[in-house]
NULOMAR-648758 format. One record per residue: z, x, y of N, C-alpha, C in turn; chain; residue number from 1. Coordinates in Angstrom, 3 decimals. Example, Ala and Ser with C-alpha at 12.3 -4.5 7.8 and 13.67 -1.06 7.14 Angstrom:
# NULOMAR-648758
((7.800,13.190,-5.690),(7.800,12.300,-4.500),(7.800,13.200,-3.300),A,1);
((7.080,12.850,-2.250),(7.140,13.670,-1.060),(7.870,12.900,0.030),A,2);
END
This chain:
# NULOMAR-648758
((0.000,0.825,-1.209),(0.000,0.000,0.000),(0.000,0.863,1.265),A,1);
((1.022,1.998,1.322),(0.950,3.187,2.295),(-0.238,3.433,2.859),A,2);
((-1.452,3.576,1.883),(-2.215,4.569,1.762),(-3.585,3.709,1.904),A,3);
((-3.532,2.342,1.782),(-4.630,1.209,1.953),(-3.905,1.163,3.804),A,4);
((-2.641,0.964,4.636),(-2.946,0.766,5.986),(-2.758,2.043,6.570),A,5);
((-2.872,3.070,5.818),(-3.298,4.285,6.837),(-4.936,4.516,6.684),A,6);
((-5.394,4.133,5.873),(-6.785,3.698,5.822),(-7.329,3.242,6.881),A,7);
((-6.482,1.908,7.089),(-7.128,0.903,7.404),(-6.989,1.174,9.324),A,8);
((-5.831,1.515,9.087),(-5.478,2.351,10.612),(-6.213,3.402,11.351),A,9);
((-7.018,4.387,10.022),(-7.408,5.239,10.208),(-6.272,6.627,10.473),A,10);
((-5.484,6.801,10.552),(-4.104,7.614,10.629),(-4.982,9.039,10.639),A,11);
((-4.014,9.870,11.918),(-4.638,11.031,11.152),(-3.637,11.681,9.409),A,12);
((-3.850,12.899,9.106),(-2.887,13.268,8.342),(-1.474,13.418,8.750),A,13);
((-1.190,13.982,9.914),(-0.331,14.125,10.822),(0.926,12.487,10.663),A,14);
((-0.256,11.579,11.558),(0.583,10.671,11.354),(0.798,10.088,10.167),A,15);
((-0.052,10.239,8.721),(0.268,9.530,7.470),(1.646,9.941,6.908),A,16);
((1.733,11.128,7.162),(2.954,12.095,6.838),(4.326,11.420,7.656),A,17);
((4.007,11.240,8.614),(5.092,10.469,9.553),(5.130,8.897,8.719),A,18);
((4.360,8.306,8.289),(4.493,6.693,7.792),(5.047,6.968,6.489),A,19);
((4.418,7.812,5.620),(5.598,8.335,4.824),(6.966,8.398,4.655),A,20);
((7.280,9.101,5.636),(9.039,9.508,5.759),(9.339,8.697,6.342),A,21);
((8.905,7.568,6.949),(9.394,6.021,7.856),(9.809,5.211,6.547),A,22);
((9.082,5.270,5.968),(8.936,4.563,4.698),(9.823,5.300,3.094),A,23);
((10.426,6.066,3.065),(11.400,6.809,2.593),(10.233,7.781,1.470),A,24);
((9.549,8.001,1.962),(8.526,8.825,0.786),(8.263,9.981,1.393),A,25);
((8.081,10.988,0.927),(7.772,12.835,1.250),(6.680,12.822,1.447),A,26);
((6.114,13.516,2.566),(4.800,13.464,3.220),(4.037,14.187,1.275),A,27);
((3.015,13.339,1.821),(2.170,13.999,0.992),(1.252,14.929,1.192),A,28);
((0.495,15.500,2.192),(-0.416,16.394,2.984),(0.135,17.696,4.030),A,29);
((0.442,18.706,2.960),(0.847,20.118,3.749),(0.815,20.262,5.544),A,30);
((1.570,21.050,5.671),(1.703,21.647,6.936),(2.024,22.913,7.051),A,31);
((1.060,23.879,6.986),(1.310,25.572,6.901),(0.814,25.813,8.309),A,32);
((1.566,27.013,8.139),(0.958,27.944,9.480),(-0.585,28.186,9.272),A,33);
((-0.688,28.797,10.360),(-2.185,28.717,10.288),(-2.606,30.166,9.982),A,34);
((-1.616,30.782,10.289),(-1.561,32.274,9.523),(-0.623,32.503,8.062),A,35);
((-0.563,31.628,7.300),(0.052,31.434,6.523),(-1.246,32.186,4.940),A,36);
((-0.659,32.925,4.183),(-1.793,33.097,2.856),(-2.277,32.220,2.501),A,37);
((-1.722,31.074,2.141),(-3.008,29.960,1.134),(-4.064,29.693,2.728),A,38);
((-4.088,29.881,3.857),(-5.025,29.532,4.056),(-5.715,30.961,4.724),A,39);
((-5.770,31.615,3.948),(-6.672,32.915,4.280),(-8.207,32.650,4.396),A,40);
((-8.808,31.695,3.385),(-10.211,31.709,3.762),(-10.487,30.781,4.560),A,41);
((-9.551,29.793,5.122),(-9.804,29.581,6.244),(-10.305,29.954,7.551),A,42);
((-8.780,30.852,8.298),(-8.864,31.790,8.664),(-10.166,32.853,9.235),A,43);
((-10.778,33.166,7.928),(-12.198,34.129,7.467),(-12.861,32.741,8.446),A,44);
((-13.182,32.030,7.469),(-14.527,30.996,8.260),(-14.612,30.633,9.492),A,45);
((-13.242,31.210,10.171),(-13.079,30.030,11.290),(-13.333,31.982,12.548),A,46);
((-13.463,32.975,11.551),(-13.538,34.631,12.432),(-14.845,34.571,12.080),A,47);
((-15.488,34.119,10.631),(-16.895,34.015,10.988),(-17.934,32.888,11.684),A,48);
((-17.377,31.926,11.974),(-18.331,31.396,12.804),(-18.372,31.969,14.247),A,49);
((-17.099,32.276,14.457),(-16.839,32.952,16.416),(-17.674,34.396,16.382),A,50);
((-17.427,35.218,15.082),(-18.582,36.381,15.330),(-19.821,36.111,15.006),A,51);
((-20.247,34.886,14.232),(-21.594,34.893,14.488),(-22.461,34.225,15.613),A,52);
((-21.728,33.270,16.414),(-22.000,32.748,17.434),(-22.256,34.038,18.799),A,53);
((-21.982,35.051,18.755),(-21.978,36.020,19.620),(-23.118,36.365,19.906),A,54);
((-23.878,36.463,21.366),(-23.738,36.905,22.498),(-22.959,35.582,22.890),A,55);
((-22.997,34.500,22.311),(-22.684,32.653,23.347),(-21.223,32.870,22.959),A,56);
((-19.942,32.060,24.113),(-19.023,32.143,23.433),(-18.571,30.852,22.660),A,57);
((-17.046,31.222,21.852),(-16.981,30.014,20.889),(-15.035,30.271,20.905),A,58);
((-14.762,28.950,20.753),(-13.379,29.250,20.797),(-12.487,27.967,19.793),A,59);
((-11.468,28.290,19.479),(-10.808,27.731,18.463),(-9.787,27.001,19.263),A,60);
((-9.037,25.865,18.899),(-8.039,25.020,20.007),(-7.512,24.842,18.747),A,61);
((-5.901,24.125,18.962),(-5.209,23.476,18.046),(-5.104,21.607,18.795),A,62);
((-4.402,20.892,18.168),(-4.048,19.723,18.628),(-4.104,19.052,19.820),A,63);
((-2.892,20.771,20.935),(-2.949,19.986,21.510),(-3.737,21.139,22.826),A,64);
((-4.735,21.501,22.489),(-5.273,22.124,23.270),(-5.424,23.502,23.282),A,65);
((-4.075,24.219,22.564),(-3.927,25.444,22.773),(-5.162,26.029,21.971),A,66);
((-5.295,27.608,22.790),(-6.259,28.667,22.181),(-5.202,29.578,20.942),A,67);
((-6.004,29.194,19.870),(-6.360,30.023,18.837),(-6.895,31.432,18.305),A,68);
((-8.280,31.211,19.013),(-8.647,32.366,18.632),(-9.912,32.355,19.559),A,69);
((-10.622,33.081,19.698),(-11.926,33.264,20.808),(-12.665,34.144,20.308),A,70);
((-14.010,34.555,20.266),(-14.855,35.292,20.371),(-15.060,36.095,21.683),A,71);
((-15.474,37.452,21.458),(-15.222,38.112,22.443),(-16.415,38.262,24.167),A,72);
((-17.363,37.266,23.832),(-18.308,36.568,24.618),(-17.345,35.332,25.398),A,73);
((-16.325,35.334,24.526),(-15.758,33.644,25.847),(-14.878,34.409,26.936),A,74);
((-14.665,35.704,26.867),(-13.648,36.534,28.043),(-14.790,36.168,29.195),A,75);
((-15.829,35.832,29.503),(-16.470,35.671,30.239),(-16.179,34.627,31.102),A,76);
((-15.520,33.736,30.477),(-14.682,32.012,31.277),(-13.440,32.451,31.763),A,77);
((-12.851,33.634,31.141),(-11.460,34.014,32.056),(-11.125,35.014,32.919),A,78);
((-12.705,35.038,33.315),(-12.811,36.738,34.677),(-12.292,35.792,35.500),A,79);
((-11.000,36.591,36.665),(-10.476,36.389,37.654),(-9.527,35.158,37.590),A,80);
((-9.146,34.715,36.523),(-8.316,33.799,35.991),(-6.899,34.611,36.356),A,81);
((-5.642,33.802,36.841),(-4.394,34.568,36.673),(-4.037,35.046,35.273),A,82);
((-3.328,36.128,35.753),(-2.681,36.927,34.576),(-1.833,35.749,33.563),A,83);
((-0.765,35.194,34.160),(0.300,33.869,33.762),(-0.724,32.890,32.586),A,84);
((-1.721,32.149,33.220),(-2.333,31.506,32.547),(-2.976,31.717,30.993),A,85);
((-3.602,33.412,31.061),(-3.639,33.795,29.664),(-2.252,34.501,29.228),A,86);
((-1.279,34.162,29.424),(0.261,34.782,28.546),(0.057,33.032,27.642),A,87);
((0.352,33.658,26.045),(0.563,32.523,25.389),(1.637,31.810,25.524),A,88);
((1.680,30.430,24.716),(-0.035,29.985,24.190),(-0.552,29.478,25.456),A,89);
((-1.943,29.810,25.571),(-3.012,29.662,26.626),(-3.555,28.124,26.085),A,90);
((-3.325,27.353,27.246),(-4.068,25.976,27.305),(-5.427,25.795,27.580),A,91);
((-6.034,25.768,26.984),(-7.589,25.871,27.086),(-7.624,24.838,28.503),A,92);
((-6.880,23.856,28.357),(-7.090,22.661,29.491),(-6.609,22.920,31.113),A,93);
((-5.447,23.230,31.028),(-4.588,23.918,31.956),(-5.742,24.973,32.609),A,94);
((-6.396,26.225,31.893),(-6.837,27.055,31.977),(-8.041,26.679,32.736),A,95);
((-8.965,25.641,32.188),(-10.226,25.290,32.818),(-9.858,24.445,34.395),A,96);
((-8.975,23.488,34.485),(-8.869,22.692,35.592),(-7.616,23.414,37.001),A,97);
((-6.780,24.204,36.476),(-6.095,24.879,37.631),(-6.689,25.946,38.568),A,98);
((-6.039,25.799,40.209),(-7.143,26.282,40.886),(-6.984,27.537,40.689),A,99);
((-5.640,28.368,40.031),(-5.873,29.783,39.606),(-6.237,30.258,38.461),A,100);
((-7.104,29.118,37.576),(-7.784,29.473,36.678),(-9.681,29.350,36.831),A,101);
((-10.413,28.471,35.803),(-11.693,28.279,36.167),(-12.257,27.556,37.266),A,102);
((-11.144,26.676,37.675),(-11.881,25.981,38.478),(-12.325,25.971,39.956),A,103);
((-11.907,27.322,40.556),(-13.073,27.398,41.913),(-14.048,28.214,41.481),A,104);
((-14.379,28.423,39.921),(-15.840,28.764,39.981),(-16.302,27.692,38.885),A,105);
((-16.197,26.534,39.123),(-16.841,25.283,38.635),(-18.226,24.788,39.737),A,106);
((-19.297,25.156,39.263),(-20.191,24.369,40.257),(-20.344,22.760,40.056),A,107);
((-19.828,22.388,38.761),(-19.941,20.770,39.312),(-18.554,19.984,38.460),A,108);
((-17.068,20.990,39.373),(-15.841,20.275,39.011),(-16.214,18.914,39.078),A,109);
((-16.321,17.839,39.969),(-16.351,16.944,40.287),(-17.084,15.785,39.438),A,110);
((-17.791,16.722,37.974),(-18.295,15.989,37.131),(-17.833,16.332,35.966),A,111);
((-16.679,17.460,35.758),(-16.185,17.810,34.708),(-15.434,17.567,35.025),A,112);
((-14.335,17.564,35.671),(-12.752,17.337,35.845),(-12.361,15.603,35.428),A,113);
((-13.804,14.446,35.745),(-13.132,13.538,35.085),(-13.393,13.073,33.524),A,114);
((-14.657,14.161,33.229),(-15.092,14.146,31.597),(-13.498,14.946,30.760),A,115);
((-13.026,15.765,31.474),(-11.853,16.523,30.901),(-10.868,15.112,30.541),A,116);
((-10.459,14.627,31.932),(-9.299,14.208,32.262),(-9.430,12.700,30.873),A,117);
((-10.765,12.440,31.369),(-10.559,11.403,30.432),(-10.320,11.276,29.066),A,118);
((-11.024,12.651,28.629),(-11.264,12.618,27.216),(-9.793,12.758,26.854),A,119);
((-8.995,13.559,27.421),(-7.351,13.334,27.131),(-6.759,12.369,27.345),A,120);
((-7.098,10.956,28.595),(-6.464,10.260,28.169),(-6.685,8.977,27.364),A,121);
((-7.638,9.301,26.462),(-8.162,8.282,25.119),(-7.091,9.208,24.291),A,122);
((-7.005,10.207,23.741),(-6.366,10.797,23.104),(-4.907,10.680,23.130),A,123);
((-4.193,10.619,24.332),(-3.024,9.712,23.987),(-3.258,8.288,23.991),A,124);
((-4.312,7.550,24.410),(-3.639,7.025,23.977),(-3.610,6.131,22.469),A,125);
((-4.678,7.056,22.129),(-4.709,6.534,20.549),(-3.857,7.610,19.920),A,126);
((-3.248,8.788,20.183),(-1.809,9.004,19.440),(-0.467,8.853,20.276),A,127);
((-0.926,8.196,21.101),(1.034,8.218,21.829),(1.870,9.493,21.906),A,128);
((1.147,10.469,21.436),(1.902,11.684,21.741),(2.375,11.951,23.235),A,129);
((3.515,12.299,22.966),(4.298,12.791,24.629),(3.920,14.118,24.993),A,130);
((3.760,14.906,24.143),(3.351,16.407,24.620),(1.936,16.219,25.472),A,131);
((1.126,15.212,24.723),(-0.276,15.327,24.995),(0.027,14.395,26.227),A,132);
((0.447,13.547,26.474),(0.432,12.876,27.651),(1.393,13.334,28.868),A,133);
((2.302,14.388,28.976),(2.474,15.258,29.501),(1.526,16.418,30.411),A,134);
((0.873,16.734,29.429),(-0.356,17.398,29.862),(-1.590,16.879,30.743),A,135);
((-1.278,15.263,30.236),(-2.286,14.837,31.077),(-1.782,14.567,32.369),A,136);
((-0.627,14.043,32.625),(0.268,13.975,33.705),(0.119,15.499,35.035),A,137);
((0.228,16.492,33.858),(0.393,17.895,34.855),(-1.322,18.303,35.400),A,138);
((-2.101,17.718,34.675),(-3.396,18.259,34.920),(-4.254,17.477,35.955),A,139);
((-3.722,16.254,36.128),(-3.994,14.895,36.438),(-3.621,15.223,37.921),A,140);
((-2.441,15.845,38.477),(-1.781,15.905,39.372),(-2.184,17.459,40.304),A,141);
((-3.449,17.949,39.705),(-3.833,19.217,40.086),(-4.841,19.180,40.894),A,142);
((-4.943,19.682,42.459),(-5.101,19.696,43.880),(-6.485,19.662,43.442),A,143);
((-7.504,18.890,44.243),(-9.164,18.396,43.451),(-10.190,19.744,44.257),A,144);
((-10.377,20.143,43.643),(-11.222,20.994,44.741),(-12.738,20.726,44.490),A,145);
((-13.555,20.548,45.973),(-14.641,20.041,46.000),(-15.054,18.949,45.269),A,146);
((-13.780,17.674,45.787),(-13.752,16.727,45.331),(-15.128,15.628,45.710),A,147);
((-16.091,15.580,46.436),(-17.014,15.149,46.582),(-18.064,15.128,45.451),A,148);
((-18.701,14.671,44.599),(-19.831,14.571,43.968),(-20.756,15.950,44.582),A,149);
((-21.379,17.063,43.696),(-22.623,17.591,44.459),(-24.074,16.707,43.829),A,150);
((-24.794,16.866,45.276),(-26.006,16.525,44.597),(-26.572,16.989,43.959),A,151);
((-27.089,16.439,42.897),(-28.036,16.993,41.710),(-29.051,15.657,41.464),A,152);
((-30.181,15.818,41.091),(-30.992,14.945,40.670),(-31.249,15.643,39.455),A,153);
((-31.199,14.369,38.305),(-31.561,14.521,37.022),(-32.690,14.375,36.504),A,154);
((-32.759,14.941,35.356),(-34.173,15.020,34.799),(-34.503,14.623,33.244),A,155);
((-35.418,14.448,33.433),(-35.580,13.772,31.727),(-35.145,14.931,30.863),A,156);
((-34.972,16.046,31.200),(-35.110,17.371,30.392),(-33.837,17.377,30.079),A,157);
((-32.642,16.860,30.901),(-30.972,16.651,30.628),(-30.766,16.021,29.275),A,158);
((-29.836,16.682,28.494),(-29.875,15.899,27.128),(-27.929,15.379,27.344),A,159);
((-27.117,16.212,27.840),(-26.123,16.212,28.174),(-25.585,16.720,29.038),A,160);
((-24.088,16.480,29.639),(-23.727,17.089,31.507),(-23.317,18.358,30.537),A,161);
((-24.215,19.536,31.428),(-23.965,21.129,31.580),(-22.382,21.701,31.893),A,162);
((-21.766,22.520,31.507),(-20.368,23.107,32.348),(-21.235,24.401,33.154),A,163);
((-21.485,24.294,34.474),(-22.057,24.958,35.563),(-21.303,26.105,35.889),A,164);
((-21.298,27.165,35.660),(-20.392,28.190,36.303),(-20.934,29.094,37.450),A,165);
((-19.815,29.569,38.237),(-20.651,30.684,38.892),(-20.247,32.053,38.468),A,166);
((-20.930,33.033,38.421),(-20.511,34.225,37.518),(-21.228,35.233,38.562),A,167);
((-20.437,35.562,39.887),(-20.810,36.415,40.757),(-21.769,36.112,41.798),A,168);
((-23.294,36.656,41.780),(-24.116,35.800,42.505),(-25.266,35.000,41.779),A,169);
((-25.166,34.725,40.378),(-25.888,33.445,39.424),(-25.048,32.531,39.144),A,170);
((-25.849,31.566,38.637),(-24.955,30.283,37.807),(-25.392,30.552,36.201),A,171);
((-24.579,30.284,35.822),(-24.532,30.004,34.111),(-24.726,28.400,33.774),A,172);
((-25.144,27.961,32.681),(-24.644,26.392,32.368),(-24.986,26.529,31.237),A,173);
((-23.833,25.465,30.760),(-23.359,25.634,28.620),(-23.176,24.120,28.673),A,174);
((-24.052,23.878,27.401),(-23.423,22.671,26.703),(-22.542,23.164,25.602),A,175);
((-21.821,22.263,24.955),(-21.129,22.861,23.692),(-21.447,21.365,22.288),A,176);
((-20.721,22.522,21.528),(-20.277,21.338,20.567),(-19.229,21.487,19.919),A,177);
((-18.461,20.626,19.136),(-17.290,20.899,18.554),(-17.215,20.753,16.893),A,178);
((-16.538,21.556,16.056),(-16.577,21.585,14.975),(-15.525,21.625,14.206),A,179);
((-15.334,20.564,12.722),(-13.513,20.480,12.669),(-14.020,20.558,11.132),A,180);
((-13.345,20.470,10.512),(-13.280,21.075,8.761),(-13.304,19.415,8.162),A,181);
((-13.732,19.102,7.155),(-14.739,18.115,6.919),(-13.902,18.021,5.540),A,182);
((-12.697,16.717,4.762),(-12.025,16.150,4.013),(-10.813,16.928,3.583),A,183);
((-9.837,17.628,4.909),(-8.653,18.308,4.748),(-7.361,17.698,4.151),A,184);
((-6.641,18.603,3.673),(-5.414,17.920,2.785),(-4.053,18.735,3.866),A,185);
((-4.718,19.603,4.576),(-3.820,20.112,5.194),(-3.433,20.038,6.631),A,186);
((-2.345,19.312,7.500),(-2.170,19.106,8.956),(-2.666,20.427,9.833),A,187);
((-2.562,20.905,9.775),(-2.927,22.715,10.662),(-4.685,22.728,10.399),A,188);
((-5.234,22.153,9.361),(-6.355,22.338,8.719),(-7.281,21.445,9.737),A,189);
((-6.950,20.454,9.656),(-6.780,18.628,9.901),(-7.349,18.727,11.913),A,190);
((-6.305,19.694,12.393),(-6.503,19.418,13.695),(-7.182,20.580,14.306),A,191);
((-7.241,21.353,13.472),(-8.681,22.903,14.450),(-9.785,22.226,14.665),A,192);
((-9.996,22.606,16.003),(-11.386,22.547,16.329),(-11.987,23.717,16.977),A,193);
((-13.361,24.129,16.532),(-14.197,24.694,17.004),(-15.224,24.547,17.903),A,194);
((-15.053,24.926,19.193),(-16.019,24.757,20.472),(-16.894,25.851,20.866),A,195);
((-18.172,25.409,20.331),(-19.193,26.799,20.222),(-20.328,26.135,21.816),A,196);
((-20.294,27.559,22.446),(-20.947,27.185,23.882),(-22.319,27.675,23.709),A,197);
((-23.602,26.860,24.065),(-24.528,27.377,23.965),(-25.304,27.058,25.452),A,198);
((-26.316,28.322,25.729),(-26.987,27.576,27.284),(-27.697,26.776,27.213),A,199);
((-27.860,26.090,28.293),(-28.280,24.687,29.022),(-29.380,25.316,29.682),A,200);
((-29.622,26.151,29.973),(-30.998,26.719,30.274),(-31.619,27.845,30.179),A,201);
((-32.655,28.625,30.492),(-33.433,29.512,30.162),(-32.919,30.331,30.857),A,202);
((-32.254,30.602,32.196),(-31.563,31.800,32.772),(-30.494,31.823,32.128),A,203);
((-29.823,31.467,31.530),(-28.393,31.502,31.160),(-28.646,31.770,29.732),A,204);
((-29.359,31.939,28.966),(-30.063,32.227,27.430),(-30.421,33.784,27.602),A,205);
((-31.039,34.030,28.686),(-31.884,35.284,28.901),(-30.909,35.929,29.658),A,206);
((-29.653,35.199,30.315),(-28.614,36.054,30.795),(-27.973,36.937,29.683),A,207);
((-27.330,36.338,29.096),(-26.834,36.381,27.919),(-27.186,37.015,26.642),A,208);
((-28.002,36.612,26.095),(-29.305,37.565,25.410),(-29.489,38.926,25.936),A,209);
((-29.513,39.159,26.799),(-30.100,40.603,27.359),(-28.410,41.635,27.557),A,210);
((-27.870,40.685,28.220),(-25.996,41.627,28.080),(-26.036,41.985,26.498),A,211);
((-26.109,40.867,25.656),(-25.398,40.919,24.721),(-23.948,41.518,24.743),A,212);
((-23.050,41.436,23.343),(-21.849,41.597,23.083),(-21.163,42.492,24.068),A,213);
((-21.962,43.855,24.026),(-21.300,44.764,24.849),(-20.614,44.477,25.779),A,214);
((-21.555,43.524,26.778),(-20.933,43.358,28.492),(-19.766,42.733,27.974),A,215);
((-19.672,41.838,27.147),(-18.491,41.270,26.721),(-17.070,41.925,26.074),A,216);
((-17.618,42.788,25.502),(-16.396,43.656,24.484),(-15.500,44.345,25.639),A,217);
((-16.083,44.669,26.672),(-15.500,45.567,28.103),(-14.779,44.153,28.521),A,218);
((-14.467,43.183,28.202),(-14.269,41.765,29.119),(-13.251,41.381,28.223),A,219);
((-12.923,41.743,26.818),(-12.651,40.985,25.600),(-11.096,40.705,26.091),A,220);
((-11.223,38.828,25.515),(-9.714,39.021,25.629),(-8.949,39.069,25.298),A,221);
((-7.414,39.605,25.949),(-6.465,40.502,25.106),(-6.088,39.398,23.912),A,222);
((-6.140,39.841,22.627),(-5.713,39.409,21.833),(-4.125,38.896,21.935),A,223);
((-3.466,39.250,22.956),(-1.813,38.712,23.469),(-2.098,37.081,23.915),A,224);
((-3.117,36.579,24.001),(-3.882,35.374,24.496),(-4.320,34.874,23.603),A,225);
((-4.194,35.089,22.457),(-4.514,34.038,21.480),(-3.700,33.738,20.667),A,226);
((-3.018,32.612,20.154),(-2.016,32.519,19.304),(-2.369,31.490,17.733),A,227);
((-2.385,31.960,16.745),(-2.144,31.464,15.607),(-1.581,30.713,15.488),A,228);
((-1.174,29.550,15.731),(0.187,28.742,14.890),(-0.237,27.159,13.922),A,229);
((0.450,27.021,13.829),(0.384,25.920,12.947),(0.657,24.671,13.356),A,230);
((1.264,24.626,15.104),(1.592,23.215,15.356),(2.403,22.995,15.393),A,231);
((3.344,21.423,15.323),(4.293,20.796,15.049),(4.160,20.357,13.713),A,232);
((5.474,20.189,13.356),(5.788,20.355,12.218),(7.089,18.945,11.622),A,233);
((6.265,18.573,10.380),(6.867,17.178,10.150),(7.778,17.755,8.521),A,234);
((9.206,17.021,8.699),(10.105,17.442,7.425),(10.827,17.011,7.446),A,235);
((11.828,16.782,6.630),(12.483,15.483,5.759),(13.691,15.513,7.183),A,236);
((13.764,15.996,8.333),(14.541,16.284,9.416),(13.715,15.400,10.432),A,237);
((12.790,15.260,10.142),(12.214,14.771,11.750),(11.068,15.280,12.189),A,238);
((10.478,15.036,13.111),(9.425,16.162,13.545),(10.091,17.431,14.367),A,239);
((9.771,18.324,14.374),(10.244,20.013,15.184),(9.431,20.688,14.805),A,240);
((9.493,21.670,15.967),(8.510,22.547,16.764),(9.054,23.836,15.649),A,241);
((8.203,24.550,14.821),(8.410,25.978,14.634),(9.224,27.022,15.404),A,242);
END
């Protein structure tokens, strides 16, 4: 019966584990670290897709945003970023929308800041999480810069909105996509996602392409900025933080 309305609910694993122990039964679906041995070839798959995605960058998030792991092409999104912001764990979200992070070199904040904002707040509110709606609260409340719309006229050639950067005296622009592990038994497993950036146009392909890795490896970021973990953590105690 558990297991027909978490179905039917759609639950993630996360929360089935929680309806479980509501219900006096032991989660059934692991929760390891994410640096933990049984999931070593994880791990591997998740270092080989970020090095093969290279010269483009690609980056790993957990749940609730935090950076994981990065390829050494994404140090390119955190030139001139404060020092504070990459001390872990680094909020990928925090990181992109604060004004001492990406966002006075956003050429079209004003069309990403509410694709961000929103997409977090569907996310609480289809998990009610407080951490996550916290975040949206602090990010929500962050000073708008070049809050006006810029003009742009679109083109049939647009397949999706670009993330526009400025990177000195060019612009860059990346679409992405995201990638999550496909019939997991494991919570840590369950909530990685992979965000691989590719260009949105022919200068930003041929930018990129022609640096290759190198310009990047001089850029790479400090591995003190990426953190492994496994999340929150559900047990016959309650939920708590590692």
């Amino acid at each position: 019966m558990i297991g027909q309305l978490s179905d039917a609910l759609a639950l993630t694993l996360r929360d089935r584990n929680r309806f479980l122990l509501s219900a006096g039964y032991a989660p059934v679906y692991s929760h390891d670290e994410l640096e933990a041995p049984q999931l070593e070839l994880v791990r591997a798959a998740v270092r080989r897709i970020l090095t093969a995605h290279e010269p483009y960058p690609a980056i790993v998030i957990d749940r609730y945003h935090n950076l994981l792991d990065a390829n050494a092409s994404s140090a390119l999104f955190t030139k001139d970023c404060a020092s504070w912001l990459l001390a872990p764990p680094v909020n990928v979200l925090r990181l992109t929308l604060h004004p001492d992070g990406m966002a006075p070199r956003f050429i079209n904040l004003s069309e990403w800041r509410p694709h961000l904002l929103g997409s977090l707040r569907r996310e609480v509110e289809t998990s009610g999480d407080s951490e996550l709606n916290a975040l949206y609260n602090e990010l929500k409340a962050y000073p708008v810069l070049n809050p006006l719309p810029e003009s742009r006229q679109r083109s049939a050639a647009d397949i999706c909105m670009p993330m526009r950067l400025r990177d000195g005296q060019r612009e860059l622009a990346f679409y992405s996509t995201i990638a999550t592990f496909g019939t997991p038994f494991d919570v840590t497993v369950s909530e990685l996602a992979i965000e691989s950036f590719f260009p949105a146009d022919t200068a930003t392909a041929h930018a990129l392409n022609t640096e290759g890795a190198r310009h990047h490896r001089a850029l790479e970021m400090p591995a003190s900025a990426r953190r492994h973990v496994g999340g929150h953590r559900d047990d016959e105690h309650g939920e708590g933080r590692p």
